[in-house]
Every structure is written in C-alpha cells, then in structure tokens.
C-alpha positions in Angstrom: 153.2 118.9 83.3 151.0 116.2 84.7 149.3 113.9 82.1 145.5 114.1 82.3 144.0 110.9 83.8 140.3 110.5 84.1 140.6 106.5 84.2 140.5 106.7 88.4 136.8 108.1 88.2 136.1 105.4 86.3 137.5 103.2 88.4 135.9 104.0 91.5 132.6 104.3 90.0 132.9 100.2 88.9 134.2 99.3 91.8 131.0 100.6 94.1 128.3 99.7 92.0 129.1 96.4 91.5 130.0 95.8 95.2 126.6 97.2 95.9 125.2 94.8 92.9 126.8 91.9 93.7 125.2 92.5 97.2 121.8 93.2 96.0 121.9 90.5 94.4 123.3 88.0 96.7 120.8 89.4 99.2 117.7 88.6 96.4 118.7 85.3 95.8 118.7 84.5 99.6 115.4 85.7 100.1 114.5 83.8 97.1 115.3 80.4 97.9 115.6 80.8 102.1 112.7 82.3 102.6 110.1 82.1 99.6 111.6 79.1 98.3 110.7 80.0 95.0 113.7 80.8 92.7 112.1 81.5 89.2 113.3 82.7 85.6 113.8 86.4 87.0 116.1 85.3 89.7 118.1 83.9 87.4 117.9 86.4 84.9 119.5 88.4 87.3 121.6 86.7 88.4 123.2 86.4 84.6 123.1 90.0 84.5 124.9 90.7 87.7 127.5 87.9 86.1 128.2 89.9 82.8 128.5 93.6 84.8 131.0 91.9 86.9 132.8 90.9 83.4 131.9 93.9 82.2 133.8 95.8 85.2 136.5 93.7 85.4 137.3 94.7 81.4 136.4 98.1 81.9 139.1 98.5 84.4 141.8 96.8 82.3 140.9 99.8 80.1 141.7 102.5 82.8 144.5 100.2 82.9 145.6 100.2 79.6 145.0 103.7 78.9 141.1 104.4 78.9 140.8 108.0 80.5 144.0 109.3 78.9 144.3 111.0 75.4 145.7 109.3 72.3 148.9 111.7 72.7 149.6 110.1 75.9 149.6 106.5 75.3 151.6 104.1 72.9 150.3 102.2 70.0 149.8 99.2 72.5 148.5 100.7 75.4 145.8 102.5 72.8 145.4 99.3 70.8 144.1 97.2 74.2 142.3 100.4 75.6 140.7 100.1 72.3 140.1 95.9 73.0 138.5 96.4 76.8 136.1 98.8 74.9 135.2 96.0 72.3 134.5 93.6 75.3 132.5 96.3 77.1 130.0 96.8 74.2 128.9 93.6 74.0 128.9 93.0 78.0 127.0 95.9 78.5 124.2 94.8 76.3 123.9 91.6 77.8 123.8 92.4 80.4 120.9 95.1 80.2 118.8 92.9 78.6 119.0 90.2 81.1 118.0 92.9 83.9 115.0 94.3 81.8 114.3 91.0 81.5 114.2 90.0 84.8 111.7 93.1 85.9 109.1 92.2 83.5 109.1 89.1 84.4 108.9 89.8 88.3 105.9 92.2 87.5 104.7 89.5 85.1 104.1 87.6 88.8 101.6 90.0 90.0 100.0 91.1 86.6 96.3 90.1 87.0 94.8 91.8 83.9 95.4 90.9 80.4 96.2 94.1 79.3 98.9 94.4 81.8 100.1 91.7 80.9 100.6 92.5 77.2 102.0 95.9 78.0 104.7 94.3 79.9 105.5 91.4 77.2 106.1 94.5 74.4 108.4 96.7 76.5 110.4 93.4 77.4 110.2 92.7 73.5 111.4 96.0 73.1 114.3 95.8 75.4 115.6 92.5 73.6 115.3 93.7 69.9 117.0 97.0 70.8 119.8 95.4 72.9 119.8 92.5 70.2 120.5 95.1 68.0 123.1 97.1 69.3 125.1 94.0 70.5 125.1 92.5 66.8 126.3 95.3 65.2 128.8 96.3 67.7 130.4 92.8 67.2 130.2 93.1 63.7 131.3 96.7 63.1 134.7 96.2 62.0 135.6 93.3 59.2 137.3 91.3 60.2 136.5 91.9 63.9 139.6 92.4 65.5 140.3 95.1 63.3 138.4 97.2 65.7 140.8 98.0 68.0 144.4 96.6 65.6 144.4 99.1 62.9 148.1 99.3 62.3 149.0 95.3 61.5 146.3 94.3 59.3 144.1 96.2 56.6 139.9 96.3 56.6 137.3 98.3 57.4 134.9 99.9 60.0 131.4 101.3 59.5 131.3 104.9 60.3 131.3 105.8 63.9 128.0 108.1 63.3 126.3 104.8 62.7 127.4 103.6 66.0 126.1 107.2 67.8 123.4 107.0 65.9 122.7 103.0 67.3 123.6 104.5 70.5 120.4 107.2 70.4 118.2 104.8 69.4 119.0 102.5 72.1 118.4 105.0 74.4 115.3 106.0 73.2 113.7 102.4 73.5 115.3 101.9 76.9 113.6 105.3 78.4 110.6 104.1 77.2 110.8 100.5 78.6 112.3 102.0 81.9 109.2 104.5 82.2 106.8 101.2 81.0 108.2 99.3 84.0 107.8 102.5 86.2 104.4 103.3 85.5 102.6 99.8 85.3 103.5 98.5 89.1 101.1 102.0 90.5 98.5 100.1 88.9 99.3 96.2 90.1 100.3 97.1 93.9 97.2 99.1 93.8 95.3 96.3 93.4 96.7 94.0 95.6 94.8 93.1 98.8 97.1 95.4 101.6 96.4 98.5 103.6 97.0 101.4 101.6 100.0 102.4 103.7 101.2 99.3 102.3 100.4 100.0 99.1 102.0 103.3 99.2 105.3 102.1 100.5 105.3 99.3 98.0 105.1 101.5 94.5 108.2 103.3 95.3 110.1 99.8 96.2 109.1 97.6 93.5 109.7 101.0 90.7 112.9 101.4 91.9 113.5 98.7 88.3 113.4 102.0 86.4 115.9 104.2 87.6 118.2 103.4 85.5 116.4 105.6 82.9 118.1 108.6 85.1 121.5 107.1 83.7 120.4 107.0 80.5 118.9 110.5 80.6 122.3 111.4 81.7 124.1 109.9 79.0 122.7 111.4 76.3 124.5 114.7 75.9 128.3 113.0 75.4 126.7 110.2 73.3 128.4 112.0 70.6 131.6 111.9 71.3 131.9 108.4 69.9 132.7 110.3 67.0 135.9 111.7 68.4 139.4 110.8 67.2 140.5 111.0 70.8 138.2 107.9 71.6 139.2 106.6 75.6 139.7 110.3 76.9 136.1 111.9 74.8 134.4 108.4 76.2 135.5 108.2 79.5 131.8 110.0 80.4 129.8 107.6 78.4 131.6 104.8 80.3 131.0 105.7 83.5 127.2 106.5 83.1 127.0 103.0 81.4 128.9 101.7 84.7 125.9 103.5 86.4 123.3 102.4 84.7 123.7 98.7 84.9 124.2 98.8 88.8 120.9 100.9 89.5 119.4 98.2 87.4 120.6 95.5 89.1 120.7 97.0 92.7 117.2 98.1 92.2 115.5 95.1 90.3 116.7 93.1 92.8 115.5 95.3 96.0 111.9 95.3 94.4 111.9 91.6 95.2 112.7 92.2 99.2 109.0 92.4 99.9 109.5 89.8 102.7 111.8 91.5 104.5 109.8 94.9 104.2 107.1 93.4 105.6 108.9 92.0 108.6 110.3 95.5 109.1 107.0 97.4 108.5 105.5 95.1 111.1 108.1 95.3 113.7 107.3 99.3 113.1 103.5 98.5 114.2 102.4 98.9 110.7 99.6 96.5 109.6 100.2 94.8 106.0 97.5 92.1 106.2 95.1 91.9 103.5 92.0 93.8 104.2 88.3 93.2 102.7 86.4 89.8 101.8 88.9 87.0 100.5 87.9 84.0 98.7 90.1 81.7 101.2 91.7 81.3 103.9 94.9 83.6 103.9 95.8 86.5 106.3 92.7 85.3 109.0 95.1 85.4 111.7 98.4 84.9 112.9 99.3 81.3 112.5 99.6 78.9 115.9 102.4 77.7 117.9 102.7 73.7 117.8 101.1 73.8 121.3 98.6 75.9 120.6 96.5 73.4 118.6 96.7 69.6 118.6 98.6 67.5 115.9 96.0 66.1 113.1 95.5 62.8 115.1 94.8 64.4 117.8 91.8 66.8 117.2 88.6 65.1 117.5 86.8 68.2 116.3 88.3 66.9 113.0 86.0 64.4 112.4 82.8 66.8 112.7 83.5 68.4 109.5 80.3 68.5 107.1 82.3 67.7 104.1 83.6 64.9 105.8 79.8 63.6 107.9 76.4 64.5 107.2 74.4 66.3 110.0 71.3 63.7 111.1 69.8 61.8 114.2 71.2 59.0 115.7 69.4 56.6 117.5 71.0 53.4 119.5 70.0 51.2 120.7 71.4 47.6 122.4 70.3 44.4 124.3 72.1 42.7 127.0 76.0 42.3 126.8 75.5 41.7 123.3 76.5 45.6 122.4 75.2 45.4 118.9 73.5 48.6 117.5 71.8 49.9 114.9 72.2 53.3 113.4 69.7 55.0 111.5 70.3 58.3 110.0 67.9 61.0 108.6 70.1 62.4 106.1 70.1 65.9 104.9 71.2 67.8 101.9 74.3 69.6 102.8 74.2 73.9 103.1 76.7 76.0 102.7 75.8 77.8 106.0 76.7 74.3 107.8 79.9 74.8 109.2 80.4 72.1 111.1 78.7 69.2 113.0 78.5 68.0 116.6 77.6 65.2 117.9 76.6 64.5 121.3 76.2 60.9 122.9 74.4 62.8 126.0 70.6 61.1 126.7 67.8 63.0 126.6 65.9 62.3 129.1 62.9 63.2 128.0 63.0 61.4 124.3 63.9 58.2 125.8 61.6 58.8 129.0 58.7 58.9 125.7 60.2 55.6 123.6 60.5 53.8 127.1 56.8 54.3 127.4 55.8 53.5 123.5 58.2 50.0 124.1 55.9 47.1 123.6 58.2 45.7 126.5 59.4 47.2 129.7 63.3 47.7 129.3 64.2 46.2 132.6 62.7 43.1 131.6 64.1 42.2 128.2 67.6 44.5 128.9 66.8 46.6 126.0 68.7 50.4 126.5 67.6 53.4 123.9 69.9 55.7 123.8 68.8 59.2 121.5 71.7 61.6 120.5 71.5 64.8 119.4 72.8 66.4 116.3 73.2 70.7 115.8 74.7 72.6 113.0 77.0 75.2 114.2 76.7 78.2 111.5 78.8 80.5 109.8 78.5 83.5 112.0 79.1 80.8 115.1 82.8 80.5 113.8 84.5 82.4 116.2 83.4 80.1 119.3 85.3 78.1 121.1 85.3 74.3 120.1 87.4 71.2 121.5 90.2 72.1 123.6 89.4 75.7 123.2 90.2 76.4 119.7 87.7 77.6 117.3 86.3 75.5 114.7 87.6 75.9 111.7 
C-alpha cells in the first residue's frame, strides 16, 4: 500500500511563489534605484521580507523532507522530531516576514497620502499589523519551556501551552490581518483618485497599486483548517495551513512590489497611445510638454533669451548716448515695480527714428558738430498669454 504523501504539493507551491517573489522583487528594486533613483524604507522593507520567505521556504521544504505531509504512523521518532523543528522555524519566519511586507505597503501609500486622515488610517493598520505579528511570533517562540522542547519531546521533560491557545493566536491573527489587508485595499481608491492623471489612468492604477491586499484571499482561505493545529497527527492535518501560508506571503510580496512598477506602466500605457499626463491647472512646471532633445534648445551659456528674465532684470527705458571714440555711456533707467503678468523682457538696441529724429532737434548742439550719437532703445513686456510664441532661436520663452 502506498504511504500518503502530501509534502510534494507543498513543495511545488514554495518553489513558484518565491521564484515569482524573488522576481518581483528583484524587478522592484531595479526600478527603484535605475530608474527613480529613490530606494526608501519600503524598498527595503521588502526586500527583508522577500529574504525571510526565502528562509522560510528553504525550512519549509526540509520539512517535506523530513516528513511534513506524511502521518505520524509513517515516520520515525527523528524524521517526526525535525518535521516538528522546520515547523518551529517556519512560525517565526512567517511572521517576520508578513510584517515586513505590510509594512512596506503602508509605507509606499504613506508616499502619496495627501490628507491627514489618510495618513492616520494607514499608521493604525500598519500598527495593527506589527502588534498582531509581534504577538504571534513571541509566543510561538516561547510556547514550549524550555524551547526546544517543542519539537524533542522524548529526551528531555517540560511543558507546552495548549495547542487551542496557539489556534486560537492563529484566529486572531487572522482577523487583524483581513482587516489591515482590506485597510490597504480600500484607502489607494481614494489617493489615486486624487492624483493629477486622466481618469483612464486612474482607473488602471487602483487595481495595480491594491494588488498589496490580496493576500487577504489566502488568509480567507486558511481559516477553515486553522483548527487542525489541534490534531495529534500534526505535519499530515497541517500540510493545508502550510501551503496557504506559502501563498500568502508570495501574493504579498509579488504584489506589494508590482504596485511600485508605476514607471514601467506608464511607459507601456503610452506606447498603447494612452495619455497619462496630468490634466487641469498645476502650481509648476511638471507634465507641460515633452522634454527637449540636447539640440533642440541651447546649453545655458548659450541662450541669450536667458538674460531677459524679469526676475533676473527689470523692464525700463534705456537711453545712450556717446561722444567721439571715447564710447562712454550713460544709462538711465525708469524702473518699474515688477507684475506677475510680466513674463519676460526684451530688449532691443534698434533706433527709433523718430525719438532720436525729436532729441536731435531739442540738442542745444548739432550732433555732427560736437560727435554726440543718441541712441533710444526700446523695452516691451511679453505677457502671460504671449508664452507660447516663438523667442530666440525659435523656442518659446520660458
């Protein structure tokens, strides 16, 4: 008769979802520092939590290993003993682990919280995830006195605290972490709402960035064998509780770290002909227009236009004038509070002909006598609603 084995399920199931974790990941971290070039606490965050579900695999399958999957009738004392010992491990990996991928989603949606009460929302479901992970990981590590006791039963004497308590933990845990999942589900509707993008952008952005919460499905799914960690046949009545835990922390990882891709979704949705520039009235600069090649527009030294900025030059009337080959002038200005409406200021060193025609003919002294020259330029405001013109070189002023 063939011996039950339910440790290659398990197997399988940690081998693809932390392949795909470890690739999400990777992936997040490249966009992070490649292309943002801003790696921050949630990065690495995640990056701890994709660290302890790879331990948390690797001890997981030296369970199926050992006998994790089988029943109790099937194994020896040792093989039972380190099933028992991967399990130990596995507790306290799990929670870690958890907690440092909650941890990393609120603080990614902490980046684009705007409003206090947001903000607040988000710092007590991360405050719940700790204290309940906190928790169970304590009193996992300290269920058994002394510890080892936990899975060595036959070579030393001490005690255990009932495994209801630990089913019980288990609940409880899973309570808080449906409602932080659903917390961190519900909350980015309301931040990428606001946010300045089309609304097809918007749309296409909830689903990505709440992909943090479907882990909750896992622990849904959990639930109903959470029970069975009463059961004397512990690796084989287990083996399901195991496997949704395997599942849980590699949607969390997989999809905390695809909500963070929003670089590489907007190169795709614009390659698609999708439009994902900010729309309405902005208080700067951003999203205007599609930045310049090199050639397009001169280095800083060489743009003249530069220089006629109105926060650099006030706008006035210059007057010049010089005598002989001397070339000395004097510059006389009729200064003028700045506006906001000035956008810029031009000046040109054209003659009017008629101006000087008038100070030639005021002159005390004819100017071909004394080898005076006047020369009048003339000052304009170009305003707000000119911006769009042309300027130097053909480039609008900016």
């Amino acid at each position: 008769m063939a011996i039950e084995n339910r440790g290659p399920e398990l197997l399988g199931v940690n081998i693809a979802f932390v392949i795909t974790a470890v690739f999400a990941c990777a992936l997040r971290c490249w966009v992070r520092i490649h292309m943002v070039k801003a790696f921050g606490r949630d990065d690495w965050l995640m990056v701890f939590a994709t660290i302890f579900f790879i331990m948390y695999a690797t001890s997981s399958n030296l369970g199926v290993k050992y006998g994790t999957g089988r029943h109790r009738a099937d194994l020896t004392t040792e093989g039972y003993q380190n099933g028992r010992h991967c399990w130990f491990f596995c507790y306290l990996l799990y929670a870690a682990s958890m907690m440092c991928s909650k941890l990393s989603i609120g603080f990614l949606l902490l980046r684009i919280s705007v409003t206090k009460i947001h903000t607040w929302i988000l710092y007590l479901a991360m405050l719940i995830s700790v204290v309940a992970g906190g928790v169970f990981f304590f009193v996992c590590l300290f269920q058994c006195s002394p510890v080892s006791y936990m899975w060595d039963r036959t070579s030393q004497s001490g005690r255990c605290v009932n495994d209801t308590l630990i089913a019980v933990l288990a609940y409880i845990y899973s309570a808080f972490s449906i409602v932080s999942d659903f917390t961190f589900a519900i909350i980015p509707a309301f931040l990428v709402w606001h946010l300045q993008l089309k609304r097809r952008a918007k749309v296409a952005l909830i689903p990505l960035i709440t992909m943090g919460c479907v882990a909750s499905a896992a622990v849904v799914a959990r639930l109903p064998f959470l029970k069975d960690f009463n059961s004397p046949d512990f690796l084989w009545a287990t083996i399901d509780i195991a496997i949704w835990s395997t599942v849980e922390q590699g949607l969390a990882i997989t999809a905390g770290s695809l909500a963070t891709l929003r670089p590489l979704f907007f190169i795709a949705m614009q390659r698609l002909g999708l439009n994902t520039r900010p729309t309405g009235k902005r208080p700067s600069a951003y999203g205007m227009s599609v930045p310049l090649t090199p050639n397009a527009i001169p280095s800083s030294s060489q743009r003249p236009y530069d220089k006629l900025r109105p926060d650099t030059y006030k706008p006035g009337t210059t007057v010049q004038t010089t005598q002989g080959s001397d070339e000395k002038g004097v510059l006389q200005h009729d200064e003028f509070s700045k506006s906001p409406q000035w956008f810029t200021t031009v000046e040109r060193k054209e003659p009017d002909n008629e101006s000087e025609q008038n100070l030639k003919n005021k002159s005390p002294r004819n100017s071909e006598e004394d080898g005076m020259h006047i020369m009048v330029s003339r000052t304009f405001h170009i305003m707000d609603e000119e911006r769009g013109s042309p300027g130097p070189h053909g480039v609008p002023y900016r």
